[in-house]
LONU-463998 format. One record per residue (C-alpha): residue in one letter; z, x, y. Coordinates in steps of 0.1 Angstrom, whole numbers, plus 5000, padded with zeros to 4 digits. Layout:
// LONU-463998
AZXY
...
END
This chain:
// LONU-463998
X787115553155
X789915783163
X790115953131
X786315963126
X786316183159
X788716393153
X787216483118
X783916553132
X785816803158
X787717033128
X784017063111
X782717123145
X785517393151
X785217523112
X781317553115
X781417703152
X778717423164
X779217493200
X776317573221
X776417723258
X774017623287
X773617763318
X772817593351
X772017843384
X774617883411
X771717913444
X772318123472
X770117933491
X770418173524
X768818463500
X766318203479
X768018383447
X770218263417
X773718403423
X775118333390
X775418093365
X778317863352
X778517813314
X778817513301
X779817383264
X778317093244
X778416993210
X775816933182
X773316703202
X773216453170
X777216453175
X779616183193
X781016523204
X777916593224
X778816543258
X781416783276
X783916483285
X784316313250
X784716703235
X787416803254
X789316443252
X789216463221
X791016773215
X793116733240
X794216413225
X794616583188
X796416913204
X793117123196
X792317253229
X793417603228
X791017643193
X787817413210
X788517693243
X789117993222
X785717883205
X783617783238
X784418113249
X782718293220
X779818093221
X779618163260
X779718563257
X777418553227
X774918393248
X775618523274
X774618923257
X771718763244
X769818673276
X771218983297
X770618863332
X772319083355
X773618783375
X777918673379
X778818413350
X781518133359
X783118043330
X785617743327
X789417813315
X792517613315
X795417753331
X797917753303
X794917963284
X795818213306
X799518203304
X801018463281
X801518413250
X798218223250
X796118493267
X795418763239
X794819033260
X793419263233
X791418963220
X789918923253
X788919303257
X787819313223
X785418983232
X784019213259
X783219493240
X781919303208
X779119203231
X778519423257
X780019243282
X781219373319
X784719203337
X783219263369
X780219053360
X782618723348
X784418513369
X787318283358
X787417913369
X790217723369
X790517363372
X792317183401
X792116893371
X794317033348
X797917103362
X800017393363
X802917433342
X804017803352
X802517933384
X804418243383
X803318323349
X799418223359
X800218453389
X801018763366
X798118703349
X795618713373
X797118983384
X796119203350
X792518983346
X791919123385
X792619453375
X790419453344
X787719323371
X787318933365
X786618823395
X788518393399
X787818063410
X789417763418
X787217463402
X786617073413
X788817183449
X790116813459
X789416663421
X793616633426
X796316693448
X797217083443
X794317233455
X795517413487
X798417493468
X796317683441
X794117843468
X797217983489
X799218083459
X796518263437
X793818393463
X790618323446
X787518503450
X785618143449
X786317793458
X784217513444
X784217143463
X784816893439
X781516713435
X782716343447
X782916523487
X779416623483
X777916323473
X776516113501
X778116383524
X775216263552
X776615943555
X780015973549
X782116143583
X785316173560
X783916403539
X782016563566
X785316673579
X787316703550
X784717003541
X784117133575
X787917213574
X787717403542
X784517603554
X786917653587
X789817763562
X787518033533
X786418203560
X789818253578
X790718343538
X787518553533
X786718323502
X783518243492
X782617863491
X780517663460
X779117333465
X779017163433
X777016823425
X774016873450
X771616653437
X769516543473
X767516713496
X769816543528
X772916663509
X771517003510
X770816983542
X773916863558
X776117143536
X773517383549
X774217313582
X778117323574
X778117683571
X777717713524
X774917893515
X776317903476
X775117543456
X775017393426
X773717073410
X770816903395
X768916963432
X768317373421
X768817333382
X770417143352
X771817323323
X769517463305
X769917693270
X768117993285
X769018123323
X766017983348
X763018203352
X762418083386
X764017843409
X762917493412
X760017433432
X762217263456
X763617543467
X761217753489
X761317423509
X764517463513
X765217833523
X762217923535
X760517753567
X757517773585
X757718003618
X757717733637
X761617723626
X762318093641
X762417913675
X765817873686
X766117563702
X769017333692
X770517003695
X772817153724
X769717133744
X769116803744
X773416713745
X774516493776
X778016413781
X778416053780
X782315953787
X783115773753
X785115533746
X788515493729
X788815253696
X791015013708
X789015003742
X787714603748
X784214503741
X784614333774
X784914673792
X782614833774
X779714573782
X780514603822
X780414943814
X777314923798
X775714683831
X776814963858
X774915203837
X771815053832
X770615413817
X773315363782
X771715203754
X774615323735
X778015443740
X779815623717
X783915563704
X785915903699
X789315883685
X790816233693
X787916423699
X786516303664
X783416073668
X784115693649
X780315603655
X778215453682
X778515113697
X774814973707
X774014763738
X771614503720
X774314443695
X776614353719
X774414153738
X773313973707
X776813903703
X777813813735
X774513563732
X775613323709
X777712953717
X780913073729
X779913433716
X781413623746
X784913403748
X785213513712
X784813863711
X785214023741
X789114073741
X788414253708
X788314643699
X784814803704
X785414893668
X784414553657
X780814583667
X781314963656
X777715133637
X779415453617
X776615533603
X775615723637
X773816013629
X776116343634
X775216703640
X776517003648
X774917143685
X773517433668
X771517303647
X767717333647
X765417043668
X763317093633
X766716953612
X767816733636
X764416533629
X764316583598
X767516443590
X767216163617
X763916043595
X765816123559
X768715903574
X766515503572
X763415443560
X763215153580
X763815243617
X764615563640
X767715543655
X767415583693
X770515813696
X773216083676
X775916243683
X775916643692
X780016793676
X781117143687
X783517283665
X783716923649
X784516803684
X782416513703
X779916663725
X778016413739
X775016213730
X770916303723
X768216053724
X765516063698
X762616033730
X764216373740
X764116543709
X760216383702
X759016513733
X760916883733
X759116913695
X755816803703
X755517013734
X757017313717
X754317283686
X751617263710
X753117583726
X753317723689
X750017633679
X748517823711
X750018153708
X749818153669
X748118443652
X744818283640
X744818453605
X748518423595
X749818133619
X752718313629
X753918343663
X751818613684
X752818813713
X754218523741
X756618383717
X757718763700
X758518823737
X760018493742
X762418563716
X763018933722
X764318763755
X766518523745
X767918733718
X769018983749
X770118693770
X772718583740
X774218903739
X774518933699
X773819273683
X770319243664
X767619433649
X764419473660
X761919593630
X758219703636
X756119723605
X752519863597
X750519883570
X749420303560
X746020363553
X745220053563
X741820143580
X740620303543
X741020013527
X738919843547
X736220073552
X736120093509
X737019723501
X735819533528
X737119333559
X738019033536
X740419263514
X741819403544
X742418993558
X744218953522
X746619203526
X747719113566
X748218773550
X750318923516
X752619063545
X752718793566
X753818573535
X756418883517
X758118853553
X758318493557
X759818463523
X762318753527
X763518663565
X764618273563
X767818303581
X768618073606
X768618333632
X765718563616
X762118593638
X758618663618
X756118793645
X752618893641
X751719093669
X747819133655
X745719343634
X748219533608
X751419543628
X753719243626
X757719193637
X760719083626
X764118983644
X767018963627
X770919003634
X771619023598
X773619313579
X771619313553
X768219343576
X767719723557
X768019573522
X765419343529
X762819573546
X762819793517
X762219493491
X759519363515
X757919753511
X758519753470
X756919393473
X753819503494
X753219783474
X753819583440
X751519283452
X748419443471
X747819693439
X745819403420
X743019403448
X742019783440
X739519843414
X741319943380
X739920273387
X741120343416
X744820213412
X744720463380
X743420723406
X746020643432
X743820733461
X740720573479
X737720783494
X735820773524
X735020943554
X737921033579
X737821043616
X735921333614
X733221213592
X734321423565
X734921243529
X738921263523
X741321073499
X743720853513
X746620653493
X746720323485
X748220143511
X752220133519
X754319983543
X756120183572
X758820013592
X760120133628
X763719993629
X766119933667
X769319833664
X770319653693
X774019653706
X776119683734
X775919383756
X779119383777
X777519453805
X774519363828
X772619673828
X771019543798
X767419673784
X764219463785
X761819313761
X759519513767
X761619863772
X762419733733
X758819673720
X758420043734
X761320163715
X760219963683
X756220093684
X757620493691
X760020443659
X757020243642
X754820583647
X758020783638
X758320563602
X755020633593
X755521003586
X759220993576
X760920943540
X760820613522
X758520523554
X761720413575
X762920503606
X765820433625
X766520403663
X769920303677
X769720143709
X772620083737
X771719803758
X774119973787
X774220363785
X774720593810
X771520643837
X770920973819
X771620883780
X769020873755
X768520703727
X770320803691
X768420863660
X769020883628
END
């Protein structure tokens, strides 16, 4: 069998039968592909086919550096082929990089045979494959870094000189090993183990891959973990060609429905409940449990990490039983011990706590979780709470919602111009209207006009899914947007390209060709006016450290004077900068 393979793997290697697929790295916080990781297979009617029984095999007959050498010729011809202008991971060895293995004029010549840009490439390396000469690897990424490869550290926690690697070599990227994302909802070891190494990139200013997602509560939970950078068979499987458009799973993922802009958070519906240590008695902990008639559950913390909860009927059920109680009760609470309590962190959303407490059994609702700080025990919530805070909040929503668009109208735009000022975080304020709105109308109709309020409504929802972003509709043309983003500007001007691009279609041919509409003005005169454009008023909100702070509405007046400014300014932008605590007699800064 052995010989056979290996003979099918020179003929391989002689005919260059190596093909490249692609699967998408997501950024899931943008709703974009970020890159794409190459991967190499062999002939599909081959033993060699899969990626595992390739490599083994040449690793076993010493072929390795020729099967790598011709991966990565296969990669940067297909690579120049497609021509996406996304980053492409590709996989190396380490000692592929060591001189005198790295050909340094091979690999610029590589580049330039087929158009290809460093800057563009970046270099994973594999926790997998060990080391031999770090100081040589070193002086090598030294020179690739210079060229402009960006690097990454591959399968992080696949073996045991991960944080080694990442302190030594100072990658650009860190990809979590697959087996700490799977089942990463139910598992509080690997909740942990990757909370610490979000805690550590960003202390390192690395960016962090997940790698493996494959479920929508994996997602989730990662989400809510801080990584906005995934990969798996969830957003894409490797295909030949680079994906056209993301899987339809993933609007449901990074975009939301406004109801998600409100704020609201497990930390509102937290109560301290004193928990118990592991090696506390069950006997305590059910007199505990009768002076507090109120606990249905009390949860066991082992140095400020939660171990689980530690239900009332299941000790009672115990405790029921012949002789049940003279059994048990000198034991450890963490004999009756549930871990798999549900877990989440106090900021996140009332919207994900519910989602994931209904993702988490199909069978029942558990009555309780537990609300971490900082991956500290926080106290407990109750399911009742978190019912009754949604359902009032929805009918709230569904009230004050704009009746064309659904999205929030003026109470809840002031609502949350309100508690953005009460947090104290610098945040833009952006109001947008539509030019020449009113001619479109009069010339296409008042059911034109409600298509293109609702092409906005939809461009902004789409572009402004941060957790912290706000999509307002204040009514008629003019709509709102809160974000504390840096890159809030970016996004209003593709949300103007995307307007512009996507409201063209409901002109007559003729008049798209034209590039004007006619009809009377405010005078009654007939007048051309353009086809309609966006205009955005921006305020940049900052300066909270002290109370003199401005109001919600002083703000919407700022925002609708800048609006009116926007409309007659370049690119249809302006900009107001806003002190929430300048001096009586200051005014406000433009640029």
């Amino acid at each position: 069998m052995q010989d056979s393979l290996v003979h099918e793997l020179q003929h391989l290697l002689a005919d260059e039968r190596i093909t490249t697929l692609l699967q998408p790295i997501v950024d899931t916080a943008g709703g974009s592909v970020f890159g794409y990781e190459a991967l190499s297979r062999g002939p599909s009617d081959s033993p060699l086919h899969s990626a595992a029984m390739l490599f083994e095999t040449a690793e076993r007959h010493n072929l390795t550096g020729e099967l790598e050498s011709l991966c990565l010729r296969a990669t940067a011809r297909s690579w120049a082929a497609h021509g996406v202008p996304q980053k492409l991971f590709v996989n190396v060895s380490p000692d592929k990089l060591v001189l005198p293995a790295l050909n340094r004029a091979g690999l610029s010549r590589l580049l330039d045979d087929n158009g290809l840009q460093a800057e563009d490439i970046v270099i994973e390396l594999s926790e997998r494959y060990p080391t031999s000469d770090l100081a040589a690897l070193q002086e090598s990424l030294v020179w690739l870094r210079q060229q402009g490869f960006g690097i990454a550290i591959d399968d992080l926690g696949s073996g045991y000189s991960g944080l080694k690697l990442w302190s030594e070599l100072k990658p650009d990227f860190v990809k979590i090993d697959r087996h700490f994302i799977r089942d990463i909802q139910d598992d509080l070891i690997k909740r942990e183990f990757v909370r610490s190494v979000v805690d550590l990139s960003k202390r390192l200013d690395c960016k962090l891959i997940a790698e493996g997602v494959e479920s929508e509560a994996e997602f989730r939970l990662i989400a809510e973990l801080g990584i906005h950078l995934v990969q798996g068979f969830l957003f894409g499987r490797p295909r030949p060609m680079p994906t056209a458009t993301l899987d339809p799973l993933l609007p449901r993922h990074t975009g939301r429905q406004w109801a998600g802009n409100s704020r609201d958070s497990a930390a509102d519906l937290c109560r301290y409940v004193e928990p118990l240590a592991p090696d506390a008695t069950l006997k305590a902990a059910w007199e505990r449990l009768q002076r507090e008639p109120s606990l249905f559950a009390l949860p066991v913390v082992d140095n400020g990490h939660p171990l689980g909860l530690l239900h009332k009927w299941r000790v009672l059920e115990t405790f029921s039983t012949p002789y049940g109680r003279a059994l048990n009760e000198r034991r450890a609470v963490t004999h009756l011990l549930s871990a798999d309590a549900l877990v989440v962190d106090h900021h996140m959303s009332l919207e994900d706590v519910s989602q994931r407490l209904i993702d988490e059994d199909l069978h029942y609702l558990k009555q309780h979780f537990i609300v971490v700080r900082d991956g500290g025990y926080a106290g407990l919530g109750a399911t009742r709470s978190l019912l009754k805070q949604i359902t009032a909040r929805k009918l709230e929503d569904a009230r004050y919602a704009n009746p064309l668009t659904l999205l929030p109208g003026n109470v809840p735009i002031q609502k949350a111009l309100e508690s953005r000022l009460r947090d104290r975080q610098p945040f833009t304020l952006v109001y947008f209207d539509i030019n020449h709105f009113k001619p479109l109308n009069d010339v296409l109709g008042y059911r034109a006009g409600d298509q293109v309020i609702l092409k906005l409504g939809g461009i902004l929802a789409e572009l402004f899914t941060d957790r912290d972003d706000f999509v307002g509709h204040i009514g008629g043309d003019d709509f709102v947007v809160i974000s504390p983003a840096d890159d809030t500007l970016d996004r209003i001007r593709q949300a103007q390209a995307l307007f512009v691009t996507e409201t063209a279609p409901l002109y007559p041919s003729a008049t798209r060709d034209a590039g004007f509409v006619e009809c009377s003005d405010r005078f009654g005169q007939m007048a051309r006016f353009p086809l309609v454009t966006l205009a955005a008023g921006l305020v940049a909100v900052k300066g909270f450290d002290c109370d003199a702070c401005r109001t919600a509405d002083q703000l919407a007046e700022i925002a609708s004077a800048a609006k009116k400014r926007a409309k007659a300014a370049p690119g249809h932008l302006f900009l107001d900068t806003v002190d929430c605590h300048p001096p009586a007699n200051a005014a406000t800064m433009r640029s």
